[in-house]
C-alpha positions as a Markdown table, in Angstrom:
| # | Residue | x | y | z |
|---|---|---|---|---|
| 1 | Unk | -5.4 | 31.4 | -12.8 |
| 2 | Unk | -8.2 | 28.5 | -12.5 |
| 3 | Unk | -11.8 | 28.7 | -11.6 |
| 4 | Unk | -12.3 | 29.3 | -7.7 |
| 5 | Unk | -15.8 | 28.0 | -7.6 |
| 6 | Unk | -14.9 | 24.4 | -9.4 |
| 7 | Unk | -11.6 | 24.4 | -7.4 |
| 8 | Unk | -14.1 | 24.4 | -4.1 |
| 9 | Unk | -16.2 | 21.9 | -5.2 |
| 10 | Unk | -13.6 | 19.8 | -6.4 |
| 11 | Unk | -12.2 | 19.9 | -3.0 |
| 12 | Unk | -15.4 | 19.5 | -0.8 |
| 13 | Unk | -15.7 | 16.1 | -3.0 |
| 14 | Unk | -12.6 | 14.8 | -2.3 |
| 15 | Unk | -12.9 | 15.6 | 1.2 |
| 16 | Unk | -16.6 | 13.5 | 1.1 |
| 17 | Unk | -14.5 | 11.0 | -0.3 |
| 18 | Unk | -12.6 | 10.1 | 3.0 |
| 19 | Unk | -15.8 | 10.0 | 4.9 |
| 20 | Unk | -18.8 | 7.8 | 4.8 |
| 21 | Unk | -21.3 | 10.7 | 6.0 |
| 22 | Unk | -19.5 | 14.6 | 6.3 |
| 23 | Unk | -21.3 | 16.9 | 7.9 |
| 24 | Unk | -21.6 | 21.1 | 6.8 |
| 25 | Unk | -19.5 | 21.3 | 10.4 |
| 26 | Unk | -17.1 | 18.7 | 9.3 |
| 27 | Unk | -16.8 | 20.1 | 5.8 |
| 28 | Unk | -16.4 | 23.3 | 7.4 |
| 29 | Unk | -13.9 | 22.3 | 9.5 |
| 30 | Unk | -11.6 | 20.3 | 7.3 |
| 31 | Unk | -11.6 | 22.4 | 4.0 |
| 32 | Unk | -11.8 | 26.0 | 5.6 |
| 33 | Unk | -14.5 | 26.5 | 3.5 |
| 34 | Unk | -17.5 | 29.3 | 4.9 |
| 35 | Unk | -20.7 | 27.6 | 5.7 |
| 36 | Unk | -23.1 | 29.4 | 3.0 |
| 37 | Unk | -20.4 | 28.2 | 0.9 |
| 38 | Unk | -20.4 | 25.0 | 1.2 |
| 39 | Unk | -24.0 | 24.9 | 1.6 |
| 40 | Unk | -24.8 | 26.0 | -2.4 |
| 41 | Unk | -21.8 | 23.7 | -3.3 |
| 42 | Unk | -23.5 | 20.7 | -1.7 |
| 43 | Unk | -27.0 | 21.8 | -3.5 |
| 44 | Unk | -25.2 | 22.1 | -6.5 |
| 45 | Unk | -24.1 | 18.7 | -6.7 |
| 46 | Unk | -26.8 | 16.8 | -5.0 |
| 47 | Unk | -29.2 | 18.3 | -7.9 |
| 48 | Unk | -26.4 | 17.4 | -10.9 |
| 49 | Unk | -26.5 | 14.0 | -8.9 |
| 50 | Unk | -23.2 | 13.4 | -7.2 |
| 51 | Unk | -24.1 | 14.1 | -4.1 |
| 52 | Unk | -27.0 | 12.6 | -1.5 |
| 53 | Unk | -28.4 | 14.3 | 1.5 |
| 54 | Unk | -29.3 | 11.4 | 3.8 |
| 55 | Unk | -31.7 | 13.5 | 6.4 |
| 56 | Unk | -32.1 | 10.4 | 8.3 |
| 57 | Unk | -28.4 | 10.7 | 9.5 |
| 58 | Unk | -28.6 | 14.5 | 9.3 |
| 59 | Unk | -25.7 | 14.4 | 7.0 |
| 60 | Unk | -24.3 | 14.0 | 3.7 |
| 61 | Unk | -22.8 | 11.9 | 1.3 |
| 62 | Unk | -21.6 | 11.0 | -2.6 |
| 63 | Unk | -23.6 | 8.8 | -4.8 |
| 64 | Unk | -22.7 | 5.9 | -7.2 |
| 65 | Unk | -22.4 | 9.0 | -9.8 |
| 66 | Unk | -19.4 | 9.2 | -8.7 |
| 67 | Unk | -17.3 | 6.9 | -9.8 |
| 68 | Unk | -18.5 | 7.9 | -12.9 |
| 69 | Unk | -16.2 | 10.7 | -12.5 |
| 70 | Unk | -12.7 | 7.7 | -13.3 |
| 71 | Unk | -14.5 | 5.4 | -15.4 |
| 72 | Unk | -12.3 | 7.4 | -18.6 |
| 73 | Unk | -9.0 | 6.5 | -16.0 |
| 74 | Unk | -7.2 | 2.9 | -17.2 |
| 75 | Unk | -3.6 | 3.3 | -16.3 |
| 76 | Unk | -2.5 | 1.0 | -13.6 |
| 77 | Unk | 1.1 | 0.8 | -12.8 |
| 78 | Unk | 2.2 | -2.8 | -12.9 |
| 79 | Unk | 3.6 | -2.8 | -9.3 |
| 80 | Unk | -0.1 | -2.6 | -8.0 |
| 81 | Unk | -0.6 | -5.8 | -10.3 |
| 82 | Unk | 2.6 | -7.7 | -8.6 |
| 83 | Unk | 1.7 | -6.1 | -5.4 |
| 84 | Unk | -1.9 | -6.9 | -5.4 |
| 85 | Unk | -2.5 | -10.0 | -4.3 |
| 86 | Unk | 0.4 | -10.2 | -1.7 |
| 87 | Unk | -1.3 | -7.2 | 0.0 |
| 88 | Unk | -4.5 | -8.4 | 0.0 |
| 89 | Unk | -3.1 | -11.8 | 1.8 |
| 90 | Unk | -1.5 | -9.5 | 4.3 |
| 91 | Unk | -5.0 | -8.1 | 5.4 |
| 92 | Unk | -6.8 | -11.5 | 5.3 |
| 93 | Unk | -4.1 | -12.5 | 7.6 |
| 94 | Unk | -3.2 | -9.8 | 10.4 |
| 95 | Unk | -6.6 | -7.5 | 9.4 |
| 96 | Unk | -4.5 | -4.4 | 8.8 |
| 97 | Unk | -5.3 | -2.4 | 5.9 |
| 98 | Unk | -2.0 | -2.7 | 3.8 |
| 99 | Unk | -1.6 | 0.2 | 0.7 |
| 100 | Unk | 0.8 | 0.2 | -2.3 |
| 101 | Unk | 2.3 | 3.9 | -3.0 |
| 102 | Unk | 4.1 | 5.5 | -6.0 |
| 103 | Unk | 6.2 | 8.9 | -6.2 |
| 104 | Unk | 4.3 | 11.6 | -7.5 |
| 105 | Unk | 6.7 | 14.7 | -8.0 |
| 106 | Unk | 7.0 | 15.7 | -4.4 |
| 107 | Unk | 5.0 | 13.2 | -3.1 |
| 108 | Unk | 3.6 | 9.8 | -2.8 |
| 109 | Unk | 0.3 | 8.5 | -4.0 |
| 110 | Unk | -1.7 | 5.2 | -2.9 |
| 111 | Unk | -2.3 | 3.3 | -5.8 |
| 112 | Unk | -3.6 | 0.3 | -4.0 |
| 113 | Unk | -5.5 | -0.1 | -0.7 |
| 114 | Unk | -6.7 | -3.2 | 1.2 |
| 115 | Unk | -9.1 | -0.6 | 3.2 |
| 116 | Unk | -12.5 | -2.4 | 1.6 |
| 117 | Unk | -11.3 | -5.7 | 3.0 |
| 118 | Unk | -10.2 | -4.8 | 6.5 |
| 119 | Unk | -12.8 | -4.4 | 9.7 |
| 120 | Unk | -9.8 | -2.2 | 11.4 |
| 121 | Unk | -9.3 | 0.2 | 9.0 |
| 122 | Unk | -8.5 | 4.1 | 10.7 |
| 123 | Unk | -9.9 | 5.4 | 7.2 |
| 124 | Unk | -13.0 | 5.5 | 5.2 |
| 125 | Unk | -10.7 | 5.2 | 2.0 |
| 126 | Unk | -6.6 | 6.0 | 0.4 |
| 127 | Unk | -6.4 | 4.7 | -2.8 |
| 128 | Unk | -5.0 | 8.3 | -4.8 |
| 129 | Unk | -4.6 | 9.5 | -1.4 |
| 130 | Unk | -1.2 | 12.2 | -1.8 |
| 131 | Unk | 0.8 | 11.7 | 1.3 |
| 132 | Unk | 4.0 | 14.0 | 2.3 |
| 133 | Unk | 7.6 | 12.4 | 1.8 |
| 134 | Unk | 8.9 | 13.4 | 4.9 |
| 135 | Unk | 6.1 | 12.3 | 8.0 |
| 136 | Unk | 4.3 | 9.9 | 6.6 |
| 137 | Unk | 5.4 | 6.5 | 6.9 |
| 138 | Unk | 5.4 | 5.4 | 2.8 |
| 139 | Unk | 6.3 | 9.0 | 1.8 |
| 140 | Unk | 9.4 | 8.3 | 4.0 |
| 141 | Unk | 10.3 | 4.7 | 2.8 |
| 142 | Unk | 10.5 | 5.8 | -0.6 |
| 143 | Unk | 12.6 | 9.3 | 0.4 |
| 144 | Unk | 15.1 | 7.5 | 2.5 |
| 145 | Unk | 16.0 | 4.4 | -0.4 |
| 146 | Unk | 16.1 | 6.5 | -3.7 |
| 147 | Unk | 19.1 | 7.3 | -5.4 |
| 148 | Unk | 20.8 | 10.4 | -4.2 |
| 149 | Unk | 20.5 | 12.5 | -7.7 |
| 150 | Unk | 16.5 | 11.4 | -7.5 |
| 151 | Unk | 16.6 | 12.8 | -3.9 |
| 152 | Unk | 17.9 | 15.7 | -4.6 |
| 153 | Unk | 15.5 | 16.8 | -7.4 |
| 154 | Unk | 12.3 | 16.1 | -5.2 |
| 155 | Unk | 14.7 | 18.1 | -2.3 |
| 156 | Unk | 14.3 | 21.2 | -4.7 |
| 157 | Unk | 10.7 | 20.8 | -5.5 |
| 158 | Unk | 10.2 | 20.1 | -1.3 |
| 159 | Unk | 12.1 | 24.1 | -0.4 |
| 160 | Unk | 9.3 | 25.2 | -2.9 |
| 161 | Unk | 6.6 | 23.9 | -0.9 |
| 162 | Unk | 4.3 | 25.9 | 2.0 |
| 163 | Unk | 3.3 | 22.3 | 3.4 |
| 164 | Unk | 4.3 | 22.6 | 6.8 |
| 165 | Unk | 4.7 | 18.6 | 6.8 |
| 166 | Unk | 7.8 | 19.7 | 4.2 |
| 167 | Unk | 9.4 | 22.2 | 7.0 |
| 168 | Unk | 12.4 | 19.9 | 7.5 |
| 169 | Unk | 13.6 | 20.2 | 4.5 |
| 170 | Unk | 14.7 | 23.1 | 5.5 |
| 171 | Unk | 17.2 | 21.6 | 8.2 |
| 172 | Unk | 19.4 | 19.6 | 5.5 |
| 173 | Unk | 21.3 | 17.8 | 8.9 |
| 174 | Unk | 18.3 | 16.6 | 10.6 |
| 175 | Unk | 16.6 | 15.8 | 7.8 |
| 176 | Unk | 19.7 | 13.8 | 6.9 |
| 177 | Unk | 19.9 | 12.0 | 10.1 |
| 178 | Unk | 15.9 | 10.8 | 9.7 |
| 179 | Unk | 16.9 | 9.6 | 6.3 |
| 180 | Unk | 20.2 | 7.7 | 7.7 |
| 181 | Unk | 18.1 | 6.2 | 11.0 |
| 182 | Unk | 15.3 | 5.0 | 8.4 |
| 183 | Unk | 17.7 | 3.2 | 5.6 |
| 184 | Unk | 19.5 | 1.5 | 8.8 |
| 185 | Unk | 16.5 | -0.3 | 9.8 |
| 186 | Unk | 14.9 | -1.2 | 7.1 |
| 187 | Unk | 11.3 | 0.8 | 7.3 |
| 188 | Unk | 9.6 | 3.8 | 8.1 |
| 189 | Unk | 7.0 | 5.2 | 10.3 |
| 190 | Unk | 4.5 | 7.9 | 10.5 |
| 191 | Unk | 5.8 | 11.1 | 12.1 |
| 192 | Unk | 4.8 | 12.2 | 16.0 |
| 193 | Unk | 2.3 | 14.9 | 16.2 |
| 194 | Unk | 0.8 | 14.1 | 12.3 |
| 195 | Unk | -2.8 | 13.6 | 12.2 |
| 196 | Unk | -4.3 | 10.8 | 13.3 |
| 197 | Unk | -2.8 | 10.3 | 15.9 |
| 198 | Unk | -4.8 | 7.2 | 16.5 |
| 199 | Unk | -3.0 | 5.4 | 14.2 |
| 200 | Unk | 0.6 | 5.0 | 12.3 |
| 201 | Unk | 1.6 | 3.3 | 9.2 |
| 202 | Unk | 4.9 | 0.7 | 8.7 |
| 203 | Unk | 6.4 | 1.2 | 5.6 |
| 204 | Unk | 9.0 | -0.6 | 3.3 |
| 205 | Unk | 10.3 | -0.2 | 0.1 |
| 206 | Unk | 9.7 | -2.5 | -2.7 |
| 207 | Unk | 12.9 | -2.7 | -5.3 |
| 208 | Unk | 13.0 | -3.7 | -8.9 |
| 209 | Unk | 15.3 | -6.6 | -9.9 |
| 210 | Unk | 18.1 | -4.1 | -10.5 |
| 211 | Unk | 17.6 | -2.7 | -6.6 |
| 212 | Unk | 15.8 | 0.7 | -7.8 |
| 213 | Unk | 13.0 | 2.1 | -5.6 |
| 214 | Unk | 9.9 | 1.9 | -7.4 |
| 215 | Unk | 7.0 | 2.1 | -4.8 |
| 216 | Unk | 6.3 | 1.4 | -1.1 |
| 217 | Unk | 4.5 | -0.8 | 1.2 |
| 218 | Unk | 2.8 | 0.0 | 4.0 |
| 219 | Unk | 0.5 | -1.1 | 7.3 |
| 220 | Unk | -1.7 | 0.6 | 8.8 |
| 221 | Unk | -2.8 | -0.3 | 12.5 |
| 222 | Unk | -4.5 | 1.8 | 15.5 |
| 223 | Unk | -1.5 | 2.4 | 18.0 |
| 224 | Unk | -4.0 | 1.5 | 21.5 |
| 225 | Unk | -3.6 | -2.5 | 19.9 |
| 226 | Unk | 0.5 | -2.2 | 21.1 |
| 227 | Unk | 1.5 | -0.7 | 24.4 |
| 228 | Unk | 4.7 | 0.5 | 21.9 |
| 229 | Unk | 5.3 | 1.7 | 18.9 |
| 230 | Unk | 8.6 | -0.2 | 18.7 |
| 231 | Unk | 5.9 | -3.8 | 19.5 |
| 232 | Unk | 4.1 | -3.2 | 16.2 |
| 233 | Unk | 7.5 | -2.6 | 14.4 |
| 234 | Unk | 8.6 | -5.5 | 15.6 |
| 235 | Unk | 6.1 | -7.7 | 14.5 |
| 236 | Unk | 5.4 | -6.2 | 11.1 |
| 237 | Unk | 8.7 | -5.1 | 9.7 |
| 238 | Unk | 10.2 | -8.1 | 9.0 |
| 239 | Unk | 6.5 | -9.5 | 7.5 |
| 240 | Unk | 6.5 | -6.4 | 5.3 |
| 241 | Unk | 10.1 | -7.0 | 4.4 |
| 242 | Unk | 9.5 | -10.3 | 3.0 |
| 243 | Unk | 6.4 | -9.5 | 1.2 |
| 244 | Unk | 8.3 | -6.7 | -0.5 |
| 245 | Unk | 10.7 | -9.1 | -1.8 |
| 246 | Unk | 8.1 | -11.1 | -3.1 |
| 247 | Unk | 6.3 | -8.6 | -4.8 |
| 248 | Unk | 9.7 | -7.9 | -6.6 |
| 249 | Unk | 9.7 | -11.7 | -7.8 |
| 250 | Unk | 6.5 | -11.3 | -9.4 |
| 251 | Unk | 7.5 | -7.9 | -10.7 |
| 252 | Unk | 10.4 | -9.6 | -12.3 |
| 253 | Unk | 8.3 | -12.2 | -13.5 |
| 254 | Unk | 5.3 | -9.8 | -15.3 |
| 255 | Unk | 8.0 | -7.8 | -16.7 |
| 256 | Unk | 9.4 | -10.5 | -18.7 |
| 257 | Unk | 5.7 | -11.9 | -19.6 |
| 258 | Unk | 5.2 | -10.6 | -23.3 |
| 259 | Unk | 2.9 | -8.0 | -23.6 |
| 260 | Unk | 0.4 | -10.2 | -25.6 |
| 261 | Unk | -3.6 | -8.7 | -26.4 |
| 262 | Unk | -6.1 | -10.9 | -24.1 |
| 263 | Unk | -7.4 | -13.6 | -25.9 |
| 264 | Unk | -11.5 | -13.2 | -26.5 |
| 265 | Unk | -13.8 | -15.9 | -28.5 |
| 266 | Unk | -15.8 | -14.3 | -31.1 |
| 267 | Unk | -19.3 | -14.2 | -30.4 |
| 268 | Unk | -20.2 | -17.0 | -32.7 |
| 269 | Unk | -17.4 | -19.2 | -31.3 |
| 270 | Unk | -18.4 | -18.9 | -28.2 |
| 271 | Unk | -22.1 | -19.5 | -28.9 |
| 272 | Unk | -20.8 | -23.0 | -30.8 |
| 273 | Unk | -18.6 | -23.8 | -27.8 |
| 274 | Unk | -21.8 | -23.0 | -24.7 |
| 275 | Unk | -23.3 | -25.9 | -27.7 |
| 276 | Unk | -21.2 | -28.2 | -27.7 |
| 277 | Unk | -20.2 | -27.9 | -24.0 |
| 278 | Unk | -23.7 | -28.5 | -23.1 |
| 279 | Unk | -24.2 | -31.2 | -25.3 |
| 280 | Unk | -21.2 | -33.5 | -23.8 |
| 281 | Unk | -22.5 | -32.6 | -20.1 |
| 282 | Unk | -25.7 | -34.3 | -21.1 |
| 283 | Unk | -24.3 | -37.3 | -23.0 |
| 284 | Unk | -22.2 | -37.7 | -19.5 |
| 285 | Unk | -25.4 | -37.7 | -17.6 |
| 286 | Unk | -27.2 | -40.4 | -19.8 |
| 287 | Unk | -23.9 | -42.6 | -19.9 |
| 288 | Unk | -24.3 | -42.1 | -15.8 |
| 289 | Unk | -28.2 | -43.1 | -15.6 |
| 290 | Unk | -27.7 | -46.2 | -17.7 |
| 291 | Unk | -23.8 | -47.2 | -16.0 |
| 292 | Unk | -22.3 | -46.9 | -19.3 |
| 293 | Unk | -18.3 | -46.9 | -19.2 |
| 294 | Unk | -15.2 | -45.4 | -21.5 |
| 295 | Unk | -13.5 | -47.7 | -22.4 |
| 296 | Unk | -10.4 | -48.0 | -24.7 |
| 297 | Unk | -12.7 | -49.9 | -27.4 |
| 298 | Unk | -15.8 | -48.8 | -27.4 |
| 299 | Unk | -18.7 | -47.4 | -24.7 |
| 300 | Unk | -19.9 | -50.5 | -23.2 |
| 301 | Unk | -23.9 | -51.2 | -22.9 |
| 302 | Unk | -24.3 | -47.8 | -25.0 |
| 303 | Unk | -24.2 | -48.7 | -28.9 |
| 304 | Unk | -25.2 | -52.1 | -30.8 |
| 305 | Unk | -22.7 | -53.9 | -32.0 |
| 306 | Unk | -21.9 | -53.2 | -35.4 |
| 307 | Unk | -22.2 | -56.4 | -38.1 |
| 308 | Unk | -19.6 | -56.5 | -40.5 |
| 309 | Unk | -21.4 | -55.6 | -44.0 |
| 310 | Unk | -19.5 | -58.1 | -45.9 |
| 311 | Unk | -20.9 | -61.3 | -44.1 |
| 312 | Unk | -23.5 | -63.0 | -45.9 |
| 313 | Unk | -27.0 | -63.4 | -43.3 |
| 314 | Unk | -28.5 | -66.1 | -42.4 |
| 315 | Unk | -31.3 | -67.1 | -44.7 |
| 316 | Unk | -34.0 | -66.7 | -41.7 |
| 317 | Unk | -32.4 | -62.8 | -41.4 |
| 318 | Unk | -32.8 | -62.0 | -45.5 |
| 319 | Unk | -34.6 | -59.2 | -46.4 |
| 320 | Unk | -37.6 | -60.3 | -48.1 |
| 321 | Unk | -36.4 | -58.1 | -51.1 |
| 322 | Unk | -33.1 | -60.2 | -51.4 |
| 323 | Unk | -31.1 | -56.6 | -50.2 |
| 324 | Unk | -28.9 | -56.6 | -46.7 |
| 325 | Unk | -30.3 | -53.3 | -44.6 |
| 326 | Unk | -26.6 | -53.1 | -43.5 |
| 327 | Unk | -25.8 | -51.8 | -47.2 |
| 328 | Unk | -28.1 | -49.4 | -47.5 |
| 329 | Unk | -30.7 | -51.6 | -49.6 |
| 330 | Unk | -34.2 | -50.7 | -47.6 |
């Protein structure tokens, strides 16, 4: 039996989380959470720090306190590593936020999220996002492409479920049919009817060398940019395709990188090295001011030309003591 009261404020965070400013309505209306309520949970947390009322906006929001909340949190899997990059080019390119999901027991969790870099994002933020395996478009990638005996664990853990977004789990034939439809083309998409409706997501799966599902790959766009749904397929499917089997490339190619510590100078070493790297940047300066060359010999123009110490002088170049200045004798 856990604690009602942090299990509330656990959740009105996560739901300020999605949103840049949440009102008590919106709070209200999302969580199911009585307004008094959430009133002394919001007080509570803007005086512990967490939280910021913004009166200007008449309206609420978290604080850089925050993210103090996963600085413990290190584990990365290393498909957001090989993924990383590739969906970050995605973005850049055709704007679209693109995300990187995992399984989860009897679900799928964002891992990775382009959201910061994208000007048409539908959300606020996803990355550790949980979205259903059944409507949602990555949920649904990764369903439809694992291997039957994985299926029909999470299957088990689904019939448990009161999610109505797990309902058609229920009706083994139709959900089979969704599951057939989706490994036939190649992707998936976001239920009809599953909120927002302003937008859908493109998913793929991404494979490991040996052609296990290990995460999925998906687009986000707002459905008024394509008169169709089937438009935006069309366009981003076979782009998402290909990146996926990219990202399984450099999968392949980090997995067989040995794991080897990172290399870090000493303090000491790297003091000598700032030294000694400043020290060559102004000897290449000086040789610059007065047009002094490498050469293969010797630095032209820069040093005197050495005498050989065993040549006797001329007598108008003695030393008046009789000893050569070349041989140490002054």
């Amino acid at each position: 039996m856990g604690i009602r009261s942090i299990e509330r404020a656990l959740q009105v965070l996560q739901e300020m989380n999605m949103q840049p400013h949440s009102s008590i309505a919106r709070l209200h209306e999302k969580t199911g959470l009585p307004k008094p309520t959430l009133v002394r949970i919001l007080k509570t947390l803007e005086e512990a720090g967490y939280v910021e009322n913004d009166k200007r906006i008449g309206g609420y929001q978290v604080s850089a306190l925050v993210s103090s909340l996963s600085s413990g949190y290190h584990k990365e899997p290393l498909i957001v590593e090989a993924g990383r990059s590739w969906a970050i080019a995605l973005t850049r390119k055709h704007h679209w936020p693109v995300s990187i999901s995992v399984l989860d027991r009897d679900a799928v969790v964002v891992r990775f999220s382009t959201v910061p870099d994208s000007s048409m994002s539908p959300f606020h933020t996803t990355v550790n996002m949980r979205l259903p395996l059944i409507t949602r478009g990555m949920g649904l990638a990764y369903l439809a492409f694992a291997p039957e005996e994985e299926r029909d664990l999470i299957f088990d853990m689904l019939r448990n479920s009161n999610d109505p977004e797990n309902a058609l789990v229920h009706h083994p034939k139709e959900l089979m049919n969704l599951i057939e439809t989706v490994r036939a083309q190649g992707y998936a998409t976001r239920s009809a009817g599953v909120e927002p409706q302003n937008s859908n997501t493109i998913a793929v799966p991404i494979f490991t060398a040996g052609g296990r599902i290990i995460a999925s790959l998906g687009l986000t766009y707002f459905t008024s940019a394509f008169k169709a749904q089937a438009d935006a397929c069309a366009r981003y499917a076979p782009i998402l395709q290909r990146t996926s089997e990219e990202i399984t490339r450099d999968l392949v190619r980090l997995s067989a990188a040995p794991d080897l510590p990172p290399f870090r100078l000493s303090e000491p070493a790297r003091r000598a090295f700032v030294r000694v790297r400043a020290t060559w940047k102004n000897r290449a300066k000086r040789r610059r001011r007065t047009g002094c060359e490498l050469t293969e010999n010797k630095i032209q123009g820069c040093l005197p030309e050495r005498r050989n110490p065993d040549r006797e002088l001329p007598e108008d170049r003695q030393h008046p003591t009789g000893r050569d200045p070349w041989r140490g004798g002054l």
